[in-house]
C-alpha positions as CSV (number, residue, x, y, z in Angstrom):
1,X,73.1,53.0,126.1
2,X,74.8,50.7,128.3
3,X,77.2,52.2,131.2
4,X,79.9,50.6,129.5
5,X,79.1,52.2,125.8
6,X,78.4,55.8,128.0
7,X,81.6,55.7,129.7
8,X,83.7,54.6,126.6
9,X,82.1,57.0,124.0
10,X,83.3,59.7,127.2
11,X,86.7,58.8,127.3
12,X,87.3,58.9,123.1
13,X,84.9,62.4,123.2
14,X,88.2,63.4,126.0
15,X,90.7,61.7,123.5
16,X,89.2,64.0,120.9
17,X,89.2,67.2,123.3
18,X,92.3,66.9,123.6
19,X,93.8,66.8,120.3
20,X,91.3,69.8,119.4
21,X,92.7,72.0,122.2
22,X,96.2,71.4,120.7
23,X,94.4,71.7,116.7
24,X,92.9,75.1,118.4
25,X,95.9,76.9,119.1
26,X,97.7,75.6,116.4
27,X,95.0,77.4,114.2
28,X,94.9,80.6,116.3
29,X,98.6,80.8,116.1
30,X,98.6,80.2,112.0
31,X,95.8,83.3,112.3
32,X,98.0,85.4,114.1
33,X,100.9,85.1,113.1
34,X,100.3,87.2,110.0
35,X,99.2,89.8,112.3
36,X,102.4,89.9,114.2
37,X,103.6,91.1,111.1
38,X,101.2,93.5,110.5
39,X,103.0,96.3,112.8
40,X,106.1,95.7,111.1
41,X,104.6,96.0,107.4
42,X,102.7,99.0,108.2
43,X,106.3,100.6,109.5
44,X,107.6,99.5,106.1
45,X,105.1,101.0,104.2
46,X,104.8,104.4,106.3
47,X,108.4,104.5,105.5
48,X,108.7,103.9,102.0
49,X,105.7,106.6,101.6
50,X,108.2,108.9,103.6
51,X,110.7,108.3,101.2
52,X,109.0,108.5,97.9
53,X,107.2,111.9,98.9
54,X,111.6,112.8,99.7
55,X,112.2,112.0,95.8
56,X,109.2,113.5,94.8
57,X,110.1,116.6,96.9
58,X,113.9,116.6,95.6
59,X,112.4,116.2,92.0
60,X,110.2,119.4,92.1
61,X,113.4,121.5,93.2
62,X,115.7,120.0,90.3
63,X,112.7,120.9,87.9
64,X,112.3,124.4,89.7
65,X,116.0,124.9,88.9
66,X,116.3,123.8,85.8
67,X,113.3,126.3,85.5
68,X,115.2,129.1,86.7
69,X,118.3,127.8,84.4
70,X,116.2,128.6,81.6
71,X,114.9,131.9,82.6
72,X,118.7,133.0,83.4
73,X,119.6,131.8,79.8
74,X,117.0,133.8,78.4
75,X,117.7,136.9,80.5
76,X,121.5,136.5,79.6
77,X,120.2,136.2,76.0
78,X,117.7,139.1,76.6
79,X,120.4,141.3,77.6
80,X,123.3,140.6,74.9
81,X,120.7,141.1,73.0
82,X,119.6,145.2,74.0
83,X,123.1,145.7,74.7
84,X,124.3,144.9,71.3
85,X,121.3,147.2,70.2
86,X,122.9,150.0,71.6
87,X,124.9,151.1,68.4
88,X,122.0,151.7,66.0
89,X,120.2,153.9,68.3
90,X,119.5,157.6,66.9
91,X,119.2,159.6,70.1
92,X,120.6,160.2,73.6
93,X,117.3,159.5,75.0
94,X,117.0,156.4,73.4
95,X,120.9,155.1,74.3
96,X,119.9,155.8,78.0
97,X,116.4,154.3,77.7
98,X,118.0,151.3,76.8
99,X,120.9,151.5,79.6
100,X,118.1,151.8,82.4
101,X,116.2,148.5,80.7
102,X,119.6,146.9,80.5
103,X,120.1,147.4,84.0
104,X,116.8,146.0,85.2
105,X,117.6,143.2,83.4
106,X,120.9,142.7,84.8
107,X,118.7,142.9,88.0
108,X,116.7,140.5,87.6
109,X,119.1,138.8,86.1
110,X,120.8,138.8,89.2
111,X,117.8,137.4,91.5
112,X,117.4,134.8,89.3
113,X,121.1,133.4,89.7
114,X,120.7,133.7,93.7
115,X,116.8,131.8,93.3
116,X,119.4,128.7,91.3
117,X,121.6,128.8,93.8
118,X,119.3,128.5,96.7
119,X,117.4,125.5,95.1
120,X,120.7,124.1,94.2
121,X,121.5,124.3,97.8
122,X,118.0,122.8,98.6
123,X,118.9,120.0,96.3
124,X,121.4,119.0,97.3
125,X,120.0,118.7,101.1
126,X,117.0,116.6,99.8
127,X,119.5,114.6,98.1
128,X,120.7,113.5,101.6
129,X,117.2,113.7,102.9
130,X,116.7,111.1,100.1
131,X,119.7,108.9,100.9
132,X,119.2,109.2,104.5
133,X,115.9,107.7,104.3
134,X,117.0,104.9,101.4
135,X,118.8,103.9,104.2
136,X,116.3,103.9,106.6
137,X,113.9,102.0,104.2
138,X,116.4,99.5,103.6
139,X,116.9,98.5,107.0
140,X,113.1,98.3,108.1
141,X,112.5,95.9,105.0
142,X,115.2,93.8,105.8
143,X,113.6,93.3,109.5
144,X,110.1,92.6,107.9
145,X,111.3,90.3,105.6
146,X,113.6,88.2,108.2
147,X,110.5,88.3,110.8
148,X,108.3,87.3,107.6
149,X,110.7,84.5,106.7
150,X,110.5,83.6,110.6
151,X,106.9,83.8,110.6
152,X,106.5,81.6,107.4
153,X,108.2,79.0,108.9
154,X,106.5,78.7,112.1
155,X,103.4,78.7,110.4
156,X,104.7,76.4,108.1
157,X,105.7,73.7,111.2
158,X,102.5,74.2,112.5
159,X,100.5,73.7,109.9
160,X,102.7,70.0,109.7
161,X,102.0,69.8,113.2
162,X,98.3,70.4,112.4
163,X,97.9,67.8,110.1
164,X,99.4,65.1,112.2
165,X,96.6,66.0,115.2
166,X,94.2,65.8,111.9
167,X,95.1,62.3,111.4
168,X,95.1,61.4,115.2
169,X,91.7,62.6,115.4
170,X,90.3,60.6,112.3
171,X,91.5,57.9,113.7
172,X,89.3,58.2,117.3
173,X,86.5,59.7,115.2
174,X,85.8,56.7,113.8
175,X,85.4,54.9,117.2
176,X,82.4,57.6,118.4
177,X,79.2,56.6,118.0
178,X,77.5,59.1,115.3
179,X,75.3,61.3,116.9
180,X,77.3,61.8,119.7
181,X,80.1,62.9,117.7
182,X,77.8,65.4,115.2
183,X,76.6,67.0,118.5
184,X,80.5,67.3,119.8
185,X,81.5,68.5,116.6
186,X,78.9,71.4,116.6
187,X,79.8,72.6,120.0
188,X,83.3,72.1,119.6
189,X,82.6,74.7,116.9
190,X,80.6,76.9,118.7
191,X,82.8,76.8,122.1
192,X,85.9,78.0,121.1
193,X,87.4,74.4,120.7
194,X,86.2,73.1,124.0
195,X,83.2,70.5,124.2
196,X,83.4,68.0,127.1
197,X,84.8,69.4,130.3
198,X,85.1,67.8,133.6
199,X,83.4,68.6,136.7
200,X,85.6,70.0,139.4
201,X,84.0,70.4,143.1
202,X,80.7,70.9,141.9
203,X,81.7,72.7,139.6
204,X,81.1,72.5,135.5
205,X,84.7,72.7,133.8
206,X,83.9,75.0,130.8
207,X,82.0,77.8,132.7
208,X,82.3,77.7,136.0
209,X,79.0,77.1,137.1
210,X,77.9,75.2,140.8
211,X,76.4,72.2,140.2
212,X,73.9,70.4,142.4
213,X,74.1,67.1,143.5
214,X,71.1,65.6,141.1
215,X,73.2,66.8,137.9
216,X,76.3,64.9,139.0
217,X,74.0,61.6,140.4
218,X,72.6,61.7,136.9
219,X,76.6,62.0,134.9
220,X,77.1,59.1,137.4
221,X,74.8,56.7,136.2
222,X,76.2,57.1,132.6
223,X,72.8,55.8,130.8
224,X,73.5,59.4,128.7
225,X,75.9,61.7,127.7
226,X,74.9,65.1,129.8
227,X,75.6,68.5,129.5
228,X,75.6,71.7,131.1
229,X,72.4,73.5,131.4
230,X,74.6,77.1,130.7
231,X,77.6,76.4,128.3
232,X,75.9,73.1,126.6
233,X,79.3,71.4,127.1
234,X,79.5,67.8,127.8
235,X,80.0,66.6,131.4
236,X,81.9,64.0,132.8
237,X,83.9,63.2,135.9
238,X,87.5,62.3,135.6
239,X,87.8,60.0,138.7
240,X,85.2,57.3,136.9
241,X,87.4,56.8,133.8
């Protein structure tokens, strides 16, 4: 190649570069963005399985005490029941038989109506548990889905933005000479956006490494493009563009 052609295909490989820094973050911010949302939908979610297991919680007890409802109604029915049997007994032994089971029953009767009213007390507190937490639920969704609306439209600019850079870089593509370009467009790949650096005080631009003074006599002459014998990243030197 001619010094001329070297030096030129340089400075539209740095024209490149930098578009694909700014096409680089662009595309790391569209990937993370989701994940900034992440924390927020996993809140969400942790909530709202708080508050379902709350309803399913307050469901058992209504069950439980509609359970209990039914057992009283059958005691009460048990016990009309003996008591109006009390008549057509023969004996005195019998009549107080049937007293003493007619007092158990009241009994248990009466343990039963306590067991309804404790689980309509403990009801009615999941039913503010439950509230409570609708509550709750309510306001973390509205935050995800305001920082989701936020984050959807960032990504949404960028992703404009991205293809803008796309059609910059077309354009200088089409001014590199082929095999120069595949080569940038593998390590451009493979270096985390970054393929032709500069060489600063000795010193190669991508990673960091001293370089003696045959490697930059040989980027001078510019009869070939060079890289670095560590990163494989181009190498040029900005004060000869």
């Amino acid at each position: 190649m001619a010094v001329q052609n070297v030096k030129e295909i340089i400075r539209k490989l740095v024209a490149m570069q930098k578009i694909d820094e700014e096409l680089f973050a662009f595309r790391r911010e569209i990937r993370e963005k989701p994940e900034e949302l992440a924390g927020l939908k996993a809140r969400v979610d942790t909530k709202k399985a708080y508050f379902h297991k709350l309803e399913l919680a307050a469901r058992d007890v209504e069950l439980a005490r509609k359970a209990k409802e039914l057992d009283l109604k059958a005691k009460e029915q048990d016990i009309l029941k003996f008591e109006g049997s009390l008549m057509s007994l023969k004996s005195n032994k019998e009549y107080q038989t049937r007293l003493f089971e007619i007092e158990n029953m009241k009994a248990d009767k009466s343990i039963i109506e306590d067991d309804v009213i404790k689980l309509m007390d403990e009801f009615e507190k999941s039913v503010k548990l439950v509230e409570a937490e609708k509550v709750i639920v309510a306001v973390e969704e509205a935050k995800y889905l305001a920082e989701k609306e936020k984050v959807d439209a960032a990504i949404r600019k960028l992703t404009e933005e991205s293809g803008g850079l796309e059609a910059r870089r077309r354009e200088v593509m089409v001014a590199v000479e082929k095999t120069s370009l595949e080569l940038y467009e593998r390590i451009v790949e493979n270096r985390d956006g970054v393929a032709i650096v500069p060489i600063v005080n000795h010193t190669c631009g991508g990673c960091f490494m001293h370089l003696p003074d045959q490697v930059i006599n040989k980027i001078k002459m510019y009869d070939s493009l060079v890289r670095c014998e560590v990163c494989a990243r181009f190498q040029y030197l900005e004060e000869d563009l």
